[in-house]
C-alpha positions as CSV (number, residue, x, y, z in Angstrom):
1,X,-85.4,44.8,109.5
2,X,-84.0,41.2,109.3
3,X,-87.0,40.1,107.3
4,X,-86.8,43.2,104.8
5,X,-83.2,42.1,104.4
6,X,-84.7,38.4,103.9
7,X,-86.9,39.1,101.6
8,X,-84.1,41.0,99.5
9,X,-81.5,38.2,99.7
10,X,-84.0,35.8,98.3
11,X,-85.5,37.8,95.3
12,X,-81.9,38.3,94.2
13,X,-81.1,35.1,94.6
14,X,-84.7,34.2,92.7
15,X,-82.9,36.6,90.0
16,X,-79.5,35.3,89.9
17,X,-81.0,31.7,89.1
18,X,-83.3,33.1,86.8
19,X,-80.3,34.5,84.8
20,X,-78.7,31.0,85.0
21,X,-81.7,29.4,83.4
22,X,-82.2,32.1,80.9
23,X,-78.6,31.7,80.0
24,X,-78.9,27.9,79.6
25,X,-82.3,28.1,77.4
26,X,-81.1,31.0,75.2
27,X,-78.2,28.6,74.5
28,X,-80.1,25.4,74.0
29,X,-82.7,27.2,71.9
30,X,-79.3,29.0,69.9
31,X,-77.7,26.0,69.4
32,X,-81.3,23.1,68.3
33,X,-83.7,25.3,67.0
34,X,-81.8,27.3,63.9
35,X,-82.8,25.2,61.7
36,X,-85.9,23.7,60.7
37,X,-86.3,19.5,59.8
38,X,-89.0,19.5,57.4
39,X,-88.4,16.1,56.1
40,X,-87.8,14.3,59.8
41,X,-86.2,11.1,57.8
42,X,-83.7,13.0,56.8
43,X,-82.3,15.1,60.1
44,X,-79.3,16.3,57.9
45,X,-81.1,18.5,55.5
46,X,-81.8,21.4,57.5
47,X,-83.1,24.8,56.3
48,X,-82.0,28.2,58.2
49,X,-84.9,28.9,60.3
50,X,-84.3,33.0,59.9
51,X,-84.0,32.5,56.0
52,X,-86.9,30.1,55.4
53,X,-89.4,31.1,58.1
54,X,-92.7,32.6,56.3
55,X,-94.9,34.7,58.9
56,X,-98.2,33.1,58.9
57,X,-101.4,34.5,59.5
58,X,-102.9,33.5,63.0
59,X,-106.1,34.3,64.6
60,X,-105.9,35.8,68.6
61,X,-109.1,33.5,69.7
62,X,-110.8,33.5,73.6
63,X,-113.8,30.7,73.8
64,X,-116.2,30.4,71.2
65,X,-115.1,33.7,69.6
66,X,-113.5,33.7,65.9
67,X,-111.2,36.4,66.4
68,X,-109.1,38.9,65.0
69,X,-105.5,38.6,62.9
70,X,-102.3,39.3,64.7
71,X,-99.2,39.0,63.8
72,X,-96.7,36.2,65.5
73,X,-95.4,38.2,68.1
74,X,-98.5,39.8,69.4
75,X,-100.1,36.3,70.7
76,X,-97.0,37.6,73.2
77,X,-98.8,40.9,74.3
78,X,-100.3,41.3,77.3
79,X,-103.9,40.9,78.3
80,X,-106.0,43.0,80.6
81,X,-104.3,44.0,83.9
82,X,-102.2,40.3,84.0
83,X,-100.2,39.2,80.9
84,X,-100.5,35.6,79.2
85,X,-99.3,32.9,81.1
86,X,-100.0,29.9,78.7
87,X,-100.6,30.2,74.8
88,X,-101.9,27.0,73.2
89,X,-101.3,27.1,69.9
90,X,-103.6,24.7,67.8
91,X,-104.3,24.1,63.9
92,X,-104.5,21.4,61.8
93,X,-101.4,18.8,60.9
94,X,-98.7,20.4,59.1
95,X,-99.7,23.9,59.7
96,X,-97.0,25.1,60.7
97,X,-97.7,25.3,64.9
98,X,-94.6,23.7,65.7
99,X,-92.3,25.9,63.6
100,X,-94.0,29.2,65.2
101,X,-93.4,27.7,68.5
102,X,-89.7,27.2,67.3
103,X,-89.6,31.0,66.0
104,X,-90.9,32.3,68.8
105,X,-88.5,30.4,71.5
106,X,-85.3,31.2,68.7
107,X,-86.4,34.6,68.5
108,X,-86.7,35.0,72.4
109,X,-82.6,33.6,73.0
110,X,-81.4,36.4,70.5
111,X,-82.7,39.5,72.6
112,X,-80.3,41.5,70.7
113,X,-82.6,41.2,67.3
114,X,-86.1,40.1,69.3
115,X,-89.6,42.1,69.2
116,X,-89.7,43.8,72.3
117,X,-92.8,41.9,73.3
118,X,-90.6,38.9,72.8
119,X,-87.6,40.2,74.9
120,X,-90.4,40.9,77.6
121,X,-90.6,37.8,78.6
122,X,-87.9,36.4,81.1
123,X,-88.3,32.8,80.4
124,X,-89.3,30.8,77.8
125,X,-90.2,27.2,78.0
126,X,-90.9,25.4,74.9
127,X,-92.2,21.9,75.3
128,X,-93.3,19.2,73.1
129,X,-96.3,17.1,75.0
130,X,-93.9,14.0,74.5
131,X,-91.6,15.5,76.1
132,X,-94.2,15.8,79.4
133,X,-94.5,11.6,78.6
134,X,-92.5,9.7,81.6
135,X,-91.8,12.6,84.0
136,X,-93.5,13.4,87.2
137,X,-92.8,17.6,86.2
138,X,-92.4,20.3,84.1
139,X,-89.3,20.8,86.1
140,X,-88.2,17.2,84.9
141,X,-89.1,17.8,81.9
142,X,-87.3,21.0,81.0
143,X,-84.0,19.4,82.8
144,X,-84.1,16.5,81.1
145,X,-84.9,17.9,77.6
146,X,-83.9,21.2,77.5
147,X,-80.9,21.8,79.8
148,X,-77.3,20.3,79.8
149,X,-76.5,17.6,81.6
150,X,-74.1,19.1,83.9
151,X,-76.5,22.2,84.6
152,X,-76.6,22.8,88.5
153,X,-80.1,23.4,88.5
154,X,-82.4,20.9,90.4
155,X,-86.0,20.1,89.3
156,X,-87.2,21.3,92.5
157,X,-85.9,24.8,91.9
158,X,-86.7,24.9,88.3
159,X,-90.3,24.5,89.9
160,X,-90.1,26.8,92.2
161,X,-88.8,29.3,89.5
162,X,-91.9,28.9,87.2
163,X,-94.2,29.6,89.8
């Protein structure tokens, strides 16, 4: 009995810092990715990311395979009995792979207006590889570059909260 109450305590405290993160990404996300840089010399110029955003047509690829069309929110959909874990998202320079990755992440911190594939999802991690560059985690990584400096979480339990 003592281990079913256990087990209970900890999966709602799992949850309860789960909320906390998703509340600090959905505001991080809110607050840097609205707006898309498209000259990066000139950071002040930015254009609204929901008015400017054109839906691009991507390919849902596995191995050698070509692939069929999907739209930008059905690379989200689950797979098989599991769902996607990772999504690598790869093209040639200026393609346009870094602003879907910024939709996709903006669209996720407004659930309200989000694609229920989208909202599906409980976290969202979006990462640059420099941003990987000088840490020792992922967990660093997302404290360091996407997380407030004040937020309680430590590296440790943003790790253990990804797994």
């Amino acid at each position: 009995m003592d281990y079913q109450l256990d087990k209970l305590a900890m999966s709602s405290l799992i949850e309860e810092k789960t909320l906390g993160l998703q509340h600090e990404l959905r505001t991080h996300y809110d607050d840097k990715l609205k707006f898309v840089y498209t000259m990066p010399w000139l950071p002040t110029e930015g254009f609204s990311l929901k008015e400017t955003f054109v839906q691009r047509r991507l390919r849902l690829t596995s191995g050698d395979s070509k692939g069929n069309e999907v739209k930008m929110d059905e690379i989200l959909a689950p797979v098989g009995e599991g769902r996607n874990k990772r999504i690598l998202v790869e093209g040639d320079p200026a393609q346009g792979k870094s602003t879907i990755c910024q939709a996709l992440a903006f669209a996720w911190s407004h659930p309200d207006e989000a694609t229920e594939k989208i909202k599906s999802f409980d976290l969202v991690i979006l990462l640059h590889a420099g941003d990987l560059r000088g840490q020792d985690s992922v967990g660093e990584a997302i404290k360091k570059h996407l997380l407030p400096i004040d937020c309680g979480i430590p590296s440790r339990q943003l790790e253990e909260l990804l797994q």
